[in-house]
N, C-alpha and C positions, 0 to 999 in steps of 0.2 A: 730629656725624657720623652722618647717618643710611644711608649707603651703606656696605656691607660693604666693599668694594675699597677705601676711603679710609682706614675702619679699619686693613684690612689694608695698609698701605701707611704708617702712623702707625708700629704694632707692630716691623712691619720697620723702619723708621728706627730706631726707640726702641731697639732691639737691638744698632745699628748694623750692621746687614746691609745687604750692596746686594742687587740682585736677581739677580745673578750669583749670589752667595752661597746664596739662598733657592732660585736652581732648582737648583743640585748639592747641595743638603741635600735637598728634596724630589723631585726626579726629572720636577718638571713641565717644562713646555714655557715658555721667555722669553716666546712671543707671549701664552699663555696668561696667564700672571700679570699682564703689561703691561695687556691688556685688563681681567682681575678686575681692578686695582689703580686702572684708570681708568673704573670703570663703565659698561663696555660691555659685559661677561660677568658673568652672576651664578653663583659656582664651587658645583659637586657639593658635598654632604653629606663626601663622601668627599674630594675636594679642601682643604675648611675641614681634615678630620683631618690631612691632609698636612702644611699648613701649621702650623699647632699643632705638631703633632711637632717641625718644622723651624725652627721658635722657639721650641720647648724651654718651652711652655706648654701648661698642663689646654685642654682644648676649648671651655669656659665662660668663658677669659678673651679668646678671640675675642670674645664680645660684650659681655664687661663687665668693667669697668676694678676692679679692689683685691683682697684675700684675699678676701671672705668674700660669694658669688654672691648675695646673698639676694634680689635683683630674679627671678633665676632660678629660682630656689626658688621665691618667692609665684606668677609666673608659672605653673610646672610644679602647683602645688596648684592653681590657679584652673582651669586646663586640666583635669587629674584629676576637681575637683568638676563641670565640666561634662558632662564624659565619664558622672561616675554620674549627675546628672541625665539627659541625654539618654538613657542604659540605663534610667534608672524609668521614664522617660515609656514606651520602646518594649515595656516589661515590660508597665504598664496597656494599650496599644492592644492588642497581642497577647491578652491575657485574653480582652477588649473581643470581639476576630476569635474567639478561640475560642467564647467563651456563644455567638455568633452563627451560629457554624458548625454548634454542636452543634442550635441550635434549626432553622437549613435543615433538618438530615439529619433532626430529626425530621419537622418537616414537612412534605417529599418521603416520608421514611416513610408519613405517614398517607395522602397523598393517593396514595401507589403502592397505599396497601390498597384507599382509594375506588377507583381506576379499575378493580383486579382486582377488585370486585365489582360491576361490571358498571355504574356509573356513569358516565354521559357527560361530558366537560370542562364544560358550561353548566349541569350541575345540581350539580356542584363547585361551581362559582365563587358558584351562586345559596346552596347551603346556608353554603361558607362567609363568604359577605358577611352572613348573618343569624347568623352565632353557634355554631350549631348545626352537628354532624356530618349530614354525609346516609349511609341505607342504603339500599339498596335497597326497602326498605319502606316508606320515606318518599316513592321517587319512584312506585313502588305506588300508594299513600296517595291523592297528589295525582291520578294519571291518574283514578281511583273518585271522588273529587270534582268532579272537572271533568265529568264521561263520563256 
């Protein structure tokens, strides 16, 4: 049975409940349950706990049959372990964003100092394509060589 309403619809026989039975024990609605029972509704979170209560089962044996849940259990670790992987990974990219961040604000820092010292954007871009910091003395420098 791979459909929850087939399931639930087993349970309830196996109990020997009819569905009368099941909506004045739960409080749901006949069309309601008619539907989940014949897979045309898939029921709330909160629906499944109705039901469970109302056939006087744990909420884990909605989906799995004997005492001892252990499909559920590996299930809920495998989920868990993914969940801290997918947390490591998003822990390294974040580091990753931060060095990055911090290296922008440096170097908007440096180059807020170049422009306050009176360097034009094209002798920015020329000093830092070569390596080198530009100062004013450097764009100095170059006009006396040219001139």
């Amino acid at each position: 049975m791979n459909n929850i309403g087939a399931r639930l619809k087993a349970l309830r026989l196996a109990k020997g409940l009819s569905q009368s039975d099941v909506i004045r024990r739960s409080g749901l609605a006949g069309p309601y349950l008619s539907r989940v029972e014949n897979g045309h509704t898939v029921p709330t979170l909160r629906s499944l706990e109705t039901l469970a209560k109302a056939f006087q089962i744990e909420f884990y044996q909605l989906f799995y049959n004997g005492q001892n849940p252990q499909a559920v259990v590996t299930f809920e670790r495998e989920c868990a372990e993914q969940v801290r992987q997918a947390m490591a990974e998003r822990d390294q990219i974040l580091k990753k964003v931060q060095v990055a961040t911090l290296r922008l604000s440096e170097h908007l820092g440096y180059m807020s100092k170049l422009v306050a010292s009176g360097l034009g954007i094209k002798q920015i871009a020329r000093s830092s394509s070569h390596g080198r910091p530009a100062t004013p003395k450097s764009r100095t420098l170059s006009k006396a060589r040219r001139g």
